[in-house]
C-alpha positions as CSV (number, residue, x, y, z in Angstrom):
1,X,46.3,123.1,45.3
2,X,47.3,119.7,47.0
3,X,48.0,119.5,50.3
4,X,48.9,115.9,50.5
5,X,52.9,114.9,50.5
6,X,53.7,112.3,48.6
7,X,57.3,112.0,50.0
8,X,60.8,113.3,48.3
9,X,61.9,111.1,44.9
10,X,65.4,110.6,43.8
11,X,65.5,114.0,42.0
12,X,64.1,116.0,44.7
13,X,67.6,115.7,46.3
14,X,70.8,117.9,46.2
15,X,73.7,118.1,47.4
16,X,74.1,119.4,50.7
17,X,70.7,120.1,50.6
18,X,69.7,120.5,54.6
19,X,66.7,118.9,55.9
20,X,65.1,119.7,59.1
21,X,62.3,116.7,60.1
22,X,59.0,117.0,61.8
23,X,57.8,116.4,64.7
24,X,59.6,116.5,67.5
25,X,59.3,114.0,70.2
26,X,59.2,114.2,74.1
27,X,60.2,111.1,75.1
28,X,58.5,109.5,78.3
29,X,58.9,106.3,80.8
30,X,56.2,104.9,79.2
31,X,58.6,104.1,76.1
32,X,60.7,102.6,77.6
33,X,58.2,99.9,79.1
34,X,56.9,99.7,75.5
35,X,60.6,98.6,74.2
36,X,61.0,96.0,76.8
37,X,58.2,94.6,76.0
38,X,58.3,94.5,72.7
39,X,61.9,93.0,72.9
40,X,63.3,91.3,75.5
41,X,65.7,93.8,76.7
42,X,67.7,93.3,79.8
43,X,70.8,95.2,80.3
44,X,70.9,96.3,83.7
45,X,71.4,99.8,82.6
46,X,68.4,100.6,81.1
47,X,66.8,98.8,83.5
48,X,67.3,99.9,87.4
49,X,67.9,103.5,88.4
50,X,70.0,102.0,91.4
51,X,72.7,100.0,88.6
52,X,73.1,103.4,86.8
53,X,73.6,104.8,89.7
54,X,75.8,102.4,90.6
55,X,77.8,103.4,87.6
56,X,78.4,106.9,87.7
57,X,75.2,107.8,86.3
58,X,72.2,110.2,87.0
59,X,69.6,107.5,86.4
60,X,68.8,105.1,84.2
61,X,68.5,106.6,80.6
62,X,66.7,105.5,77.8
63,X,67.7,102.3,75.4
64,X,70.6,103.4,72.9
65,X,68.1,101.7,70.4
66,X,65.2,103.5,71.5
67,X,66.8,106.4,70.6
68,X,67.9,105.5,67.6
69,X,64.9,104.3,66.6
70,X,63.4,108.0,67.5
71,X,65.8,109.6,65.8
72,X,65.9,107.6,62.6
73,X,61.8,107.4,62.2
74,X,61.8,111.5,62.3
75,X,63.7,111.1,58.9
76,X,61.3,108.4,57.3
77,X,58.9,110.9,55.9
78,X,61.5,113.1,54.2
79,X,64.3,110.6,53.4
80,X,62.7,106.7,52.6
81,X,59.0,107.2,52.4
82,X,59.7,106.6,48.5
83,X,62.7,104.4,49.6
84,X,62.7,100.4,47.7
85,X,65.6,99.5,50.3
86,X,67.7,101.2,53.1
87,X,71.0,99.8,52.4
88,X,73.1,100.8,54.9
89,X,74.5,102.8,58.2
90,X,77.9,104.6,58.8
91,X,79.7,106.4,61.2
92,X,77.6,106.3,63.8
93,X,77.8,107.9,67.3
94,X,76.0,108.6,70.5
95,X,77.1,111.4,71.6
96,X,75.3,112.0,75.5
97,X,72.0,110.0,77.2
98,X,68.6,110.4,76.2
99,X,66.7,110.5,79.5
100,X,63.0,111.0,80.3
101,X,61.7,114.0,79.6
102,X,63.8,114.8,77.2
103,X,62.2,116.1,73.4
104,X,64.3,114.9,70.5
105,X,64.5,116.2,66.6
106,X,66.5,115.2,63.7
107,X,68.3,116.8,61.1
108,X,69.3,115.6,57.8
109,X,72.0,116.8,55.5
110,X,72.6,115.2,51.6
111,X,76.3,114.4,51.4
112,X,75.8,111.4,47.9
113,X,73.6,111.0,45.2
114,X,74.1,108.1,42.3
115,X,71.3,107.4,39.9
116,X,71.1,103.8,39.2
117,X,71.8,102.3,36.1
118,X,68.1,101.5,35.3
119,X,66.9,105.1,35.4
120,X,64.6,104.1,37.6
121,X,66.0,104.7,41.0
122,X,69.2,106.1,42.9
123,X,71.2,106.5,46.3
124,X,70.7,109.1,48.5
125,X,73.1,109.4,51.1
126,X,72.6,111.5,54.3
127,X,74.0,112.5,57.5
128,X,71.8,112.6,60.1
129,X,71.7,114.1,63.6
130,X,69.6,113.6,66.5
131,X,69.5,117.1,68.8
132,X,67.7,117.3,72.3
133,X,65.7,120.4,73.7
134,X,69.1,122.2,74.7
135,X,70.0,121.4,70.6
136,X,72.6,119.0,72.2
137,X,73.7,116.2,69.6
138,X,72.6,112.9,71.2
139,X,73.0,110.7,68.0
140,X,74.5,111.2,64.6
141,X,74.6,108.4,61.8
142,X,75.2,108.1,57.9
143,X,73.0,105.8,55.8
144,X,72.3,105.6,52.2
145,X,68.7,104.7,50.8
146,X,67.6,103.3,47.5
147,X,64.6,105.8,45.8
148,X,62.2,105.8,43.5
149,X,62.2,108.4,40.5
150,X,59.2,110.4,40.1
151,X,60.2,110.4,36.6
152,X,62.1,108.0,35.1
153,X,63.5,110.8,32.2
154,X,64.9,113.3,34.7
155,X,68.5,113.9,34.2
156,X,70.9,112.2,36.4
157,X,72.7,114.3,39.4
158,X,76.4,114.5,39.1
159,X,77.5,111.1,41.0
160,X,78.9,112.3,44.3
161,X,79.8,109.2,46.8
162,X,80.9,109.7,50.2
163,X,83.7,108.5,51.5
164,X,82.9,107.0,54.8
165,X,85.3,105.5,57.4
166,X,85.0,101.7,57.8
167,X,85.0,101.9,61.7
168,X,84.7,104.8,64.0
169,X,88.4,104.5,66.0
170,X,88.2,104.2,69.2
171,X,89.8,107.7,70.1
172,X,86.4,109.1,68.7
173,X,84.1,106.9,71.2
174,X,82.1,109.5,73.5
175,X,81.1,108.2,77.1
176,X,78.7,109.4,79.2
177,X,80.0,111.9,82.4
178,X,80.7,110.0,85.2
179,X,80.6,106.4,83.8
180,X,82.5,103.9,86.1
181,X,82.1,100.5,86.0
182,X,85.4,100.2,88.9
183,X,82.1,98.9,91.4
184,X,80.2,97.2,88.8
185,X,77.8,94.5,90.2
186,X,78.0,91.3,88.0
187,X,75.7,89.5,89.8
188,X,73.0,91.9,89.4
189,X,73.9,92.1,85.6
190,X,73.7,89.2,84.9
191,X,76.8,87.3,83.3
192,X,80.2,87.2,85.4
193,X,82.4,87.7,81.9
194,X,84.3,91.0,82.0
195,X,86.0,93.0,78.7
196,X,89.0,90.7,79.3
197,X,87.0,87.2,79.0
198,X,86.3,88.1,75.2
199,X,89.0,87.1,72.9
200,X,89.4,88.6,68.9
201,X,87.8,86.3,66.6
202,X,85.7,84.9,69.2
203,X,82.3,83.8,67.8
204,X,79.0,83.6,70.8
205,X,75.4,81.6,69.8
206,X,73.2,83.8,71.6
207,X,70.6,80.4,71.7
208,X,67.3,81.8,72.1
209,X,64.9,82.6,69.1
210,X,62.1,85.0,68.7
211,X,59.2,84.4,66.1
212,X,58.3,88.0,64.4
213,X,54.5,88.4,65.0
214,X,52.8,90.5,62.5
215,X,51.1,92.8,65.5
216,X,54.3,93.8,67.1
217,X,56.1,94.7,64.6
218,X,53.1,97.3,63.5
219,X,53.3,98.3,66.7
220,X,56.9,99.5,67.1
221,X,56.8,100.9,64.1
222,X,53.9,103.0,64.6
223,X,55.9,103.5,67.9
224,X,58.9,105.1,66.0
225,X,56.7,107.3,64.1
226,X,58.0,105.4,60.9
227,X,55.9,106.0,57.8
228,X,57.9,104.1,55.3
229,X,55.0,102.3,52.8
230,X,56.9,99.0,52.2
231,X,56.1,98.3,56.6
232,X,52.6,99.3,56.8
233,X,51.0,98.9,53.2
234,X,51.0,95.4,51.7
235,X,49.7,96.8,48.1
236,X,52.7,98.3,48.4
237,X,55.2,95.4,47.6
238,X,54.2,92.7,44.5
239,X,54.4,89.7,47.1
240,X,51.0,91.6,48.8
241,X,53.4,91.4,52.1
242,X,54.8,94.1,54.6
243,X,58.4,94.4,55.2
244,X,59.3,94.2,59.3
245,X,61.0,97.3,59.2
246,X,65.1,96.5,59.8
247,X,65.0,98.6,63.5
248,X,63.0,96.0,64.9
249,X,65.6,93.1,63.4
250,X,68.4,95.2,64.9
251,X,66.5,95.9,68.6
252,X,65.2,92.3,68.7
253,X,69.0,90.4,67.7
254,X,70.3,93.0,70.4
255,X,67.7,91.9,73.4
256,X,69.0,88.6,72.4
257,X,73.0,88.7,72.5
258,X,72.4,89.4,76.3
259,X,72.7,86.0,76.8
260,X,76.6,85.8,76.6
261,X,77.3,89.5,76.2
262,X,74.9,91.0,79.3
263,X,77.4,93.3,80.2
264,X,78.0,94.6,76.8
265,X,75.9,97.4,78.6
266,X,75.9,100.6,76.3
267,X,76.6,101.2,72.7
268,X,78.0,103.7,71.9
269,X,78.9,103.3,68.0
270,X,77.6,101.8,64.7
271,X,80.1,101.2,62.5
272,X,78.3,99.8,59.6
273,X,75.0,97.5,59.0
274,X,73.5,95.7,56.7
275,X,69.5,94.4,56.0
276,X,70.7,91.4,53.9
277,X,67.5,89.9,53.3
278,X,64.2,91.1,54.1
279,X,62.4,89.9,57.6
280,X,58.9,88.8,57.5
281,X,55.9,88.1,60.1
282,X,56.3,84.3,60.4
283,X,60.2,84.3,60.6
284,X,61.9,83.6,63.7
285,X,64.8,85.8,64.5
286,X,68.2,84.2,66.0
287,X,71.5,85.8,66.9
288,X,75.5,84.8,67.4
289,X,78.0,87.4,67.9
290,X,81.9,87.8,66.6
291,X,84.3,89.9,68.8
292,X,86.3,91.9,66.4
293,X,88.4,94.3,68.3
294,X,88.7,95.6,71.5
295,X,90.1,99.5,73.2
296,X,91.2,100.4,76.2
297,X,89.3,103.6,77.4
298,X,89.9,106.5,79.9
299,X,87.0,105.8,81.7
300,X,87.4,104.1,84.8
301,X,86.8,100.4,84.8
302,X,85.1,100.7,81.2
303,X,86.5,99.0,78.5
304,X,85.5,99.3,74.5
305,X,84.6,96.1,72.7
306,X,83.5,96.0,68.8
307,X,81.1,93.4,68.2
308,X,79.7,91.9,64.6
309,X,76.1,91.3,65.5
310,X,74.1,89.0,62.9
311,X,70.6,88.0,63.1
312,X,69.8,85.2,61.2
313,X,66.2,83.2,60.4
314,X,68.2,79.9,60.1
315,X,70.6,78.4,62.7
316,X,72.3,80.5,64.8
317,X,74.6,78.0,65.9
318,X,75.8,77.2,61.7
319,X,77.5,81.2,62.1
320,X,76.7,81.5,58.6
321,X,77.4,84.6,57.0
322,X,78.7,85.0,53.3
323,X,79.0,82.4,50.5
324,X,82.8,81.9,48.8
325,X,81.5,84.7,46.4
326,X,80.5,87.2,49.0
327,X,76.9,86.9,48.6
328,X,75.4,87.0,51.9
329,X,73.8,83.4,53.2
330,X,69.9,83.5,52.6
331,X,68.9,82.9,56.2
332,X,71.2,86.1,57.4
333,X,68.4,89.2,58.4
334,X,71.1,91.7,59.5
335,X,75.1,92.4,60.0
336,X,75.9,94.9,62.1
337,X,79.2,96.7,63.5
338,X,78.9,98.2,66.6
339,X,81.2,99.7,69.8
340,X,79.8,98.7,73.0
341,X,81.3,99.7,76.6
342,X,81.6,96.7,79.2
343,X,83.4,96.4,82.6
344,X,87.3,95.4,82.8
C-alpha cells in the first residue's frame, strides 16, 4: 500500500467538493521578523505596537501578506502541487487581524472545473478560507489553477465557470474594530500624502529595485509551508530552473510601493491578480502604482483607496503594461487589484 501523496490531478476534483488542509499553523513574532527581512516592509502598522495603538488597535498585528501567504501555502499540497500555473485571484477579503499567537487553517471549496482543450490539463477553481483558533474567518480568496491530468483519457467534467465579481465594492470592505486614523502620525509613517493627495488615474514609480536572490526566495517559501514542485525542484521544469513562487513577487512589489504610498497602511481586498510572466533568481523586481478608485468609509479618518500594483523586471518608470493586442509587456512579473485603507 503506498503511503506517499502524489498530490490531486485535474480529475480528482468535483464540484463543491470541500477540502479541509493540513497543518495548522501558530503563528509567532518571529515571522514577522522573518517577513521584514526578507522584504523590505515598512508600514508603520505592522511595525510599532505604539502606531497601532495609536490607531485604534490592540497591537500591532501581523502583515496582511504574511497571512495570506499562510493561508494560501496550507492549500498548495491539495490544490497546485500538480499545478503548471496559478492563474489568478478573486474576491478577496480580510476579514479581522491575525495577531501573535494566533493558529491559522484553511479551507478549500471547488466552485469551477474546465478541461483544457489539449486533454492534458484543466482549471480548478476554488474558494478558499483562512479560519483562526476561535474558527473566525480572517481571509477568504478565489483563485483558479492550471493541473495536470493523471491520465490524459479521463473524461472531461461538465465545464462549470464561476462567475466572479470584477471588484469587491466598497460597501463589502471589513475594517478592523476600533480603527481610527482621526490622530494619525505622518511623520512617524513616513510620507505626509493623505487619501485626498491621490487623484484617479494617477500613476506612482515606486524607484527602488530589488534583485531576486535564489536563497531567499527558498526561504520564504519554505516559510509558507509551500510545497508546489515548479519552486523547489528544478527537474521539475524543462529550462532545469525553479519558479520564484508569485507570493514573494506580490510581498516584494508591496515592501516597495511604500515609497509614495507609505500610508497605504492595510489591505484589506484583492480584487484580482495576475502572474504575467514567470520571475526568476537573477531578475530584479521594480514597482509603479495606478490609483483606480477611491471610497469614502465609516471609519473614522480612514479612507478606501483601490490601487493597480505591477511589478515589473524592466523599467518601472516606462509604466508598461499591455501591448495594443492585450498581451501583457514581457518585462511585467505581476498585476494586481487591491483595496487598501489610508488616512483622510
Amino acid at each position: 500500500m503506498t503511503k506517499t501523496n502524489p498530490g490531486r490531478f485535474f480529475e480528482d476534483y468535483r464540484i463543491g467538493q470541500v477540502i479541509r488542509h493540513a497543518v495548522p499553523r501558530t503563528v509567532a513574532e518571529g515571522e514577522r521578523a522573518l517577513y521584514h527581512a526578507l522584504y523590505p516592509a515598512r508600514h508603520a502598522l505592522y511595525s510599532s505596537d505604539e502606531f497601532a495603538s495609536n490607531c485604534g488597535l490592540e497591537s500591532s498585528p501581523m502583515d496582511d501578506l504574511l497571512a495570506f501567504h499562510i493561508v494560501f501555502g496550507k492549500t498548495v499540497p491539495d490544490v497546485s502541487l500538480n499545478a503548471v500555473a496559478n492563474l489568478g485571484y478573486a474576491q478577496g477579503r480580510w476579514l479581522a487581524p491575525v495577531w501573535p499567537g494566533d493558529t491559522l487553517r484553511s479551507e478549500s471549496q471547488v466552485i469551477g472545473l474546465k478541461q483544457n482543450s489539449n486533454g492534458k490539463s484543466g482549471v480548478v477553481w476554488v474558494r478558499t478560507e483562512g479560519l483562526n483558533q476561535m474558527e473566525e474567518p480572517v481571509l477568504d480568496y478565489v483563485r483558479w489553477v492550471m493541473v495536470r491530468k493523471r491520465d490524459p483519457d479521463a473524461p472531461a467534467p461538465e465545464t462549470v465557470v464561476p462567475d466572479l465579481a470584477p471588484v469587491v465594492m466598497p460597501e463589502d470592505l471589513v475594517f478592523p474594530e476600533g480603527l481610527d486614523f482621526s490622530d494619525y502620525d505622518f511623520d512617524l509613517a513616513g510620507e505626509p500624502h493623505r487619501w485626498g493627495d491621490y487623484q484617479l488615474g494617477e500613476k506612482i514609480d515606486h524607484v527602488d529595485g530589488v534583485t531576486i536572490e535564489e536563497a531567499e526566495h527558498m526561504l520564504a517559501t519554505r516559510l509558507w509551508q509551500n510545497t508546489a514542485k515548479v519552486h523547489f525542484d528544478a527537474t521539475n521544469r524543462e529550462d532545469g530552473r525553479r519558479l520564484i513562487y508569485g507570493g514573494h513577487v506580490i510581498s516584494m512589489a508591496r515592501a516597495l510601493s511604500f515609497n509614495g504610498l507609505a500610508n497605504a497602511q492595510m489591505i484589506v481586498a484583492l480584487n484580482g491578480g495576475t502572474h504575467a510572466n514567470p520571475c526568476f533568481a537573477g531578475d530584479t523586481v521594480r514597482a509603479w502604482s495606478e490609483v483606480l478608485d477611491k471610497a469614502e468609509t465609516p471609519a473614522p479618518g480612514v479612507g478606501a483607496i483601490r490601487l493597480r500594483l505591477v511589478a515589473t523586471k524592466g523599467d518601472s518608470g516606462a509604466f508598461r503594461l499591455k501591448d495594443a493586442e492585450g498581451r501583457y509587456h514581457p518585462d511585467v512579473l505581476l498585476d494586481l487589484d487591491y483595496w487598501a485603507l489610508m488616512p483622510v
